[in-house]
C-alpha positions as CSV (number, residue, x, y, z in Angstrom):
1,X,50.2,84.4,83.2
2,X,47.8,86.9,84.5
3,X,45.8,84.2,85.9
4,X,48.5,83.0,87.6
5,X,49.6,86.7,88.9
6,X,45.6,87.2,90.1
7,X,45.8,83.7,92.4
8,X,49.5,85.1,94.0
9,X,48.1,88.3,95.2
10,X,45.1,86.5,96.5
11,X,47.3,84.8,98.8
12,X,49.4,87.3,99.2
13,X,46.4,90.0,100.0
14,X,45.4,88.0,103.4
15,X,49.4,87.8,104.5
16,X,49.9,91.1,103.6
17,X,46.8,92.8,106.0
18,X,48.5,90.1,108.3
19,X,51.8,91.5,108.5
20,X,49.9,95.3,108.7
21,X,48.1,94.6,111.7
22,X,51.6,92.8,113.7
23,X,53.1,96.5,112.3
24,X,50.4,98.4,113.9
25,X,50.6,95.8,117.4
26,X,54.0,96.6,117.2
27,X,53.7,100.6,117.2
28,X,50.8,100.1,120.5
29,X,53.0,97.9,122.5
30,X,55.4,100.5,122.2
31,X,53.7,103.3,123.4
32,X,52.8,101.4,126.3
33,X,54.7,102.8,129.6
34,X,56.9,99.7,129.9
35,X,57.4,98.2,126.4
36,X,58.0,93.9,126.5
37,X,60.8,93.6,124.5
38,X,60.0,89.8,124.1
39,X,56.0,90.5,123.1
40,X,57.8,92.8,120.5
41,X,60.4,90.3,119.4
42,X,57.7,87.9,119.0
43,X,55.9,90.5,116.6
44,X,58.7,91.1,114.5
45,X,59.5,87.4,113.9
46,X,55.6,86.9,113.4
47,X,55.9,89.6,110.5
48,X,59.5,87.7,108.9
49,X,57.6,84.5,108.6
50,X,54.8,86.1,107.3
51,X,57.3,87.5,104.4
52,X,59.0,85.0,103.8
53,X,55.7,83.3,102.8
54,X,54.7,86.0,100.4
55,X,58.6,85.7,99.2
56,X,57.7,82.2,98.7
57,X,54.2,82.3,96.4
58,X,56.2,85.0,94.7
59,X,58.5,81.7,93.8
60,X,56.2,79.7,93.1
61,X,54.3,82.0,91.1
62,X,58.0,82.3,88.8
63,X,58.3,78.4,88.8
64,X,54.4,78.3,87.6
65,X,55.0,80.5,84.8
66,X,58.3,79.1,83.8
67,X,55.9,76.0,83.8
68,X,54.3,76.9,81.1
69,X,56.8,78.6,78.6
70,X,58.5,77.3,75.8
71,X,62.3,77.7,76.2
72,X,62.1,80.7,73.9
73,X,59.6,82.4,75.9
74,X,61.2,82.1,79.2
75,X,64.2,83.8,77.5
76,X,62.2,86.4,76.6
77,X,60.6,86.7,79.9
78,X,63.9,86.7,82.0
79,X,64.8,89.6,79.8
80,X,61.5,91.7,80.5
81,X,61.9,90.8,84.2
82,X,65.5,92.1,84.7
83,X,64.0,95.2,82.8
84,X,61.1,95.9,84.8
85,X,63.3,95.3,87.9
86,X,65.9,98.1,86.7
87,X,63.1,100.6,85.8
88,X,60.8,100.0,89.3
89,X,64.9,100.5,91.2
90,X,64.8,103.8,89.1
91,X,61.8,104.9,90.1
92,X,61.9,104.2,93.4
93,X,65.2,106.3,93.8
94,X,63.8,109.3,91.6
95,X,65.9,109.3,89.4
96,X,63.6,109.2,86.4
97,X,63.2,111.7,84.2
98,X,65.6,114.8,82.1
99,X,67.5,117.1,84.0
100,X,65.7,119.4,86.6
101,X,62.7,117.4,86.6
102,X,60.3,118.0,89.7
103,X,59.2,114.7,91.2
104,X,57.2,114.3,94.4
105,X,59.1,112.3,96.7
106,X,56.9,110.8,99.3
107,X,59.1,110.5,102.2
108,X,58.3,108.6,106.0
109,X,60.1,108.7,108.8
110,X,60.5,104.7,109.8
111,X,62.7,102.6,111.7
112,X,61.1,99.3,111.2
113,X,61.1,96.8,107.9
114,X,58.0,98.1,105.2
115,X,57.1,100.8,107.2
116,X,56.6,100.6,111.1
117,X,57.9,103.3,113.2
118,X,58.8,101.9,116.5
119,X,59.9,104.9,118.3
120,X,58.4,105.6,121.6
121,X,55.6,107.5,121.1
122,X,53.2,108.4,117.8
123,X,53.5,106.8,114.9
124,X,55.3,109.0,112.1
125,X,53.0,110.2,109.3
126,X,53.9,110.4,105.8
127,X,55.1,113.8,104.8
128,X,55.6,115.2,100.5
129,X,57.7,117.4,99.7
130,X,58.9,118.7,96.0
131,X,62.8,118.5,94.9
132,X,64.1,119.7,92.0
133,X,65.9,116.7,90.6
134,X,69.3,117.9,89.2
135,X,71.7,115.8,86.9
136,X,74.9,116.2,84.9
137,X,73.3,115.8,81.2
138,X,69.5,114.4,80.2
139,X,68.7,110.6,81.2
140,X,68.3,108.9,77.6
């Protein structure tokens, strides 16, 4: 299986810089003094079709290990997948952790899917900041 995993995000790593770069064209051509809405359009649908084909190896990488599982094992797996799902959503939202935990929260100010800012003018920078988590109760 990691074999497998290794050969999606080589694929994926090439796509991936792809749809970067169609982010950062995106963020010149608007800064430019009369932004072409259809050189952007073409941009963003540049950067769907690039997702959908790292979407897509992600798919075949789940049909490839279901490949070669025994029906136990691909039990087993679905389980450990739906788990890992729920703890990277958790994560992601900060909600890990017992009651007044601090967590560094890394926060951007974007507009566009994965991370491109298309306002007019510079590109937003990341910014941390530290919350103090609070929650009725400790997270078990």
């Amino acid at each position: 299986m990691a074999k497998l995993r290794i050969e999606m995000q080589k694929k994926n790593t090439p796509i991936q810089s792809q749809i970067r770069l169609a982010r950062l064209e995106i963020q010149q051509l608007m800064l430019a003094d009369s932004p072409d809405r259809a050189k952007i359009e073409k941009q963003m649908k540049e950067i769907s079709d690039l997702e959908l084909k790292v979407k897509l190896n992600a798919l075949d990488h789940q049909f490839a290990v279901k490949k070669i599982l025994t029906p136990e094992q691909q039990k087993i797996w679905k389980e450990k997948r739906g788990e890992m799902f729920m703890m990277r959503r958790m994560r992601g939202e900060g909600m890990m952790g017992g009651e007044g935990t601090p967590r560094r929260i890394r926060i951007q100010r974007e507009m566009g899917p994965g991370g491109s800012s298309y306002f007019f003018g510079e590109p937003a920078e990341p910014t941390e900041i530290e919350v103090q988590v609070e929650t009725e109760g400790s997270i078990d």
